[in-house]
C-alpha positions in Angstrom: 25.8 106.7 108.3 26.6 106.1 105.0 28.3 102.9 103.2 28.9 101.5 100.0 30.5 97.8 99.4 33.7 97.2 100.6 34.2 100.6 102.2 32.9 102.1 105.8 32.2 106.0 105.8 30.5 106.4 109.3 30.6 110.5 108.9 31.6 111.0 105.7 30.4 110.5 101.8 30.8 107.4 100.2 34.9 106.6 99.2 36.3 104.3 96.7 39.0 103.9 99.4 39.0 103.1 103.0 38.5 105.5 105.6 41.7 107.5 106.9 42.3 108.1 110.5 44.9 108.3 113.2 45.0 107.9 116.7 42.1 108.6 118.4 41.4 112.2 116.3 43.2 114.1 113.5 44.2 112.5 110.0 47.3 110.8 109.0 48.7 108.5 106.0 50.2 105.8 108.4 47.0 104.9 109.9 47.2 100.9 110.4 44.4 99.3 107.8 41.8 96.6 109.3 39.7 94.4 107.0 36.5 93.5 108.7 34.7 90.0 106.6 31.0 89.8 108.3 28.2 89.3 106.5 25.4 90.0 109.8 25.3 94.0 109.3 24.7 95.1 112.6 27.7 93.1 113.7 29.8 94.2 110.7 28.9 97.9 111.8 29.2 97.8 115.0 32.6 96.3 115.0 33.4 98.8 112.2 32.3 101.8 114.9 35.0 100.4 117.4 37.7 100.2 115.2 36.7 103.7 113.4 36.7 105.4 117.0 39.9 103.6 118.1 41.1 105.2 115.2 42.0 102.7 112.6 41.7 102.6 108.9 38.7 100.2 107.8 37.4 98.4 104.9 35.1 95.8 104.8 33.8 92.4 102.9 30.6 90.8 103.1 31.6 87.4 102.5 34.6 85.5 102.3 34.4 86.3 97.9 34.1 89.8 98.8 36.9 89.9 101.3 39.3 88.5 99.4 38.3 91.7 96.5 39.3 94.0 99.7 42.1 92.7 100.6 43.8 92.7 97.0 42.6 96.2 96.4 43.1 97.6 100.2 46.5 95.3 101.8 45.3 95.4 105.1 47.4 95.1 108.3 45.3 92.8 109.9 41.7 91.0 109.1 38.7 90.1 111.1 36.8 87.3 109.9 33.5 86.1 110.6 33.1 82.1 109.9 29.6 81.2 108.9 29.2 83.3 105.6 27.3 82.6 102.2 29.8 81.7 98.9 32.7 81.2 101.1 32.8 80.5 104.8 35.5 82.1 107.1 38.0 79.1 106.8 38.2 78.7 103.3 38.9 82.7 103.1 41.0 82.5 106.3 43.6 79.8 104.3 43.1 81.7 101.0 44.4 84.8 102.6 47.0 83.4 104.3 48.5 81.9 100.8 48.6 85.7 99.5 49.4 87.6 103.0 51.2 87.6 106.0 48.6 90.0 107.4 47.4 88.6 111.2 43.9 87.4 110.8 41.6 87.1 113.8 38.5 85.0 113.4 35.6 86.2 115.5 32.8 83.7 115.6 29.7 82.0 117.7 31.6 78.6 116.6 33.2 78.2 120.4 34.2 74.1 119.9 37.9 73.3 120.0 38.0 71.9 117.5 37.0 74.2 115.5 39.4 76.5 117.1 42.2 74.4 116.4 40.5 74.2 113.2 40.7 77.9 112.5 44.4 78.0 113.9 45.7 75.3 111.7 44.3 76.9 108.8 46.2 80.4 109.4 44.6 82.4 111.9 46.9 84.4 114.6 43.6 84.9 117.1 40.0 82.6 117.4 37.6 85.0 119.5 34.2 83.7 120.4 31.0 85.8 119.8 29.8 87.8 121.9 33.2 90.0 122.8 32.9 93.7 124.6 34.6 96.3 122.6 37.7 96.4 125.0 38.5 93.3 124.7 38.4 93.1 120.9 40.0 96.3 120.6 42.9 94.8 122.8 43.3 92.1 120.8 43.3 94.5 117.6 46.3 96.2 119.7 48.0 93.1 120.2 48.0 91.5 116.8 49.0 94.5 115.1 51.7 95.1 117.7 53.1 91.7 117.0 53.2 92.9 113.3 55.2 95.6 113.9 57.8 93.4 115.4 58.3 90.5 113.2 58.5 93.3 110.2 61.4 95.2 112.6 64.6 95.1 110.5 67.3 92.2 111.6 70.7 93.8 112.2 72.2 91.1 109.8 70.5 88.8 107.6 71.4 87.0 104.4 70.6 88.8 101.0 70.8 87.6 97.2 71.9 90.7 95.2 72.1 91.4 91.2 72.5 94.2 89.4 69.0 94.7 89.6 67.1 92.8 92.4 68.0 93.0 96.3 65.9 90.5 98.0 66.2 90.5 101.9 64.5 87.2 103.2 64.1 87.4 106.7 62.6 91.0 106.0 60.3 89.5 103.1 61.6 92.4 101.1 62.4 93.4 97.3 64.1 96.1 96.0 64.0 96.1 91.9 66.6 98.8 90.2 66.7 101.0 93.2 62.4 100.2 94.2 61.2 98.7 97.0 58.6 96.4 95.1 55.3 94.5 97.3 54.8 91.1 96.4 52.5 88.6 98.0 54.2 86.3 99.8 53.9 83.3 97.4 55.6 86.1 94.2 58.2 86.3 96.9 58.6 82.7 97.6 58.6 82.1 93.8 61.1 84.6 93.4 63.0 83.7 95.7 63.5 80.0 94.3 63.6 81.4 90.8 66.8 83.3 91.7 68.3 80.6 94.0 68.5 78.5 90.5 69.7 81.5 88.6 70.8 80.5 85.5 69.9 77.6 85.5 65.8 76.3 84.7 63.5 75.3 87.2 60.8 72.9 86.5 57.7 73.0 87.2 57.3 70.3 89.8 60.7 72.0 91.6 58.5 75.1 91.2 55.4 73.6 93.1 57.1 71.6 95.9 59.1 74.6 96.8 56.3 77.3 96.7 53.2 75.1 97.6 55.0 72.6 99.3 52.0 70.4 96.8 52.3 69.0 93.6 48.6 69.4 93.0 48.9 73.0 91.9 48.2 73.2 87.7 50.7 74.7 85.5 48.3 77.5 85.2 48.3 78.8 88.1 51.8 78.5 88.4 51.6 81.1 85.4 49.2 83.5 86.7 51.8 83.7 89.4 54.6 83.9 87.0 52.7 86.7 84.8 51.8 88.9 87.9 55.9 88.5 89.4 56.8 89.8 85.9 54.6 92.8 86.0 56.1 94.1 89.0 60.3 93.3 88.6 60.3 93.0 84.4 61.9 96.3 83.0 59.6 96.3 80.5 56.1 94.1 81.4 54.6 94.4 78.3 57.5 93.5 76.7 59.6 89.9 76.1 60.3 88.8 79.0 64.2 89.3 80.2 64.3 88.5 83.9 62.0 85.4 83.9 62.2 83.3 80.7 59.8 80.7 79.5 61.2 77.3 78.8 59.1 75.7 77.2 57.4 72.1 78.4 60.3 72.3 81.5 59.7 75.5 83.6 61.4 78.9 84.0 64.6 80.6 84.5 65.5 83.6 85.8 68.5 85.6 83.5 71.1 87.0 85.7 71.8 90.5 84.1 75.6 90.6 83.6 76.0 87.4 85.2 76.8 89.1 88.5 74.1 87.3 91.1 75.9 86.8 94.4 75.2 85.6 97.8 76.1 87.7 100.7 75.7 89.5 104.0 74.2 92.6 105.0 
């Protein structure tokens, strides 16, 4: 066996990506991801042999800092979270990942108390298994998550849309579509977005900007820029240039330019 951080190779040379498999033998491209944050290395491995076997795509974290690295770099389908982990234990990275993903997380710990259950649900979590757990069961529960995923991303039949000449955005489906592009944002770029072009026009401040994203005014106007910055890199025509979709104004907050004046409300 050989590994490397962040990435599981049980039988083949170290990867810069995660491993590639699909159903249980044979390769494909639509193999479903699964982020496994553990820092106990027999139990990260083993669990990593189930999954590799069952014939999912794995990657892996050995604390909650170095999960959160994987799941930027890797957009898992689901995670698997330890809770009791050096530099970041498994609830602060279970309600950090849930502010960036709507990827099911499953915590899987020796912390069996209800309320730290609950804890673990209120903070995000879709599934709270207590250590230990026989591979069928946990590879059930794999099943069953992901399943779950597949339907709440099935396509409505109608839903409402806000349409320009250059961004589509489909909210029940958590979907973008930028000059004829299906664009992935995290879900807080698509809730900024979204209330960016629900004002369009017209400026947004900053505390508007923070209740409807965070639902908190405690978040700094810095990090409402990162945000802001990292939204523009993926829907500006030109990211490196000025800005033309969302403006700057200045000590108020940000607008987003209609191009052509043509935004619209309607059904699809």
């Amino acid at each position: 066996m050989t590994t490397m951080p962040g990435v599981y190779t049980p039988t083949h040379q170290a990867s810069s990506t995660p491993i590639r498999h699909g159903g249980f033998g044979g390769t494909t491209t639509l193999a479903e991801i699964v982020l496994v944050v553990e820092d106990e290395q027999p139990v990260r491995e083993l669990l990593l042999t189930w999954l590799d076997e069952a014939g999912y795509e794995t990657c892996f974290g050995v604390n909650g800092v170095d999960g959160l690295k994987q799941l930027y770099d890797h957009r898992p389908d689901l995670v698997v979270a330890d809770v009791m982990m050096p530099e970041m234990d498994g609830f602060e990275f279970c309600r950090l990942v849930r502010e960036v993903s709507k990827a099911p997380i499953m915590i899987l710990s020796g912390l069996g108390k209800e309320a730290e259950k609950i804890k673990g649900l209120d903070l995000g979590a879709d599934d709270y298994v207590v250590k230990p757990v026989g591979m069928d069961e946990f590879l059930a529960r794999v099943g069953a998550l992901l399943r779950r995923r597949r339907w709440s991303d099935s396509e409505p039949a109608e839903e409402n849309r806000y349409e320009d000449s250059q961004i589509t955005i489909f909210p029940e489906r958590h979907e973008v579509w930028v000059r004829g592009d299906k664009v992935d944002l995290t879900p807080i770029e698509f809730r900024l977005l979204s209330v960016l072009t629900e004002w369009a026009g017209k400026t947004c401040s900053l505390d508007e900007i923070r209740r409807q994203v965070w639902e908190s005014p405690h978040y700094s106007a810095e990090v409402v820029r990162w945000h802001i910055a990292s939204l523009r890199n993926k829907i500006e025509p030109d990211p490196d240039g000025s800005p033309q979709r969302i403006v700057t104004v200045w000590g108020v907050g940000y607008r987003y330019e209609v191009p052509g004046n043509t935004a619209e409300m309607g059904r699809g």
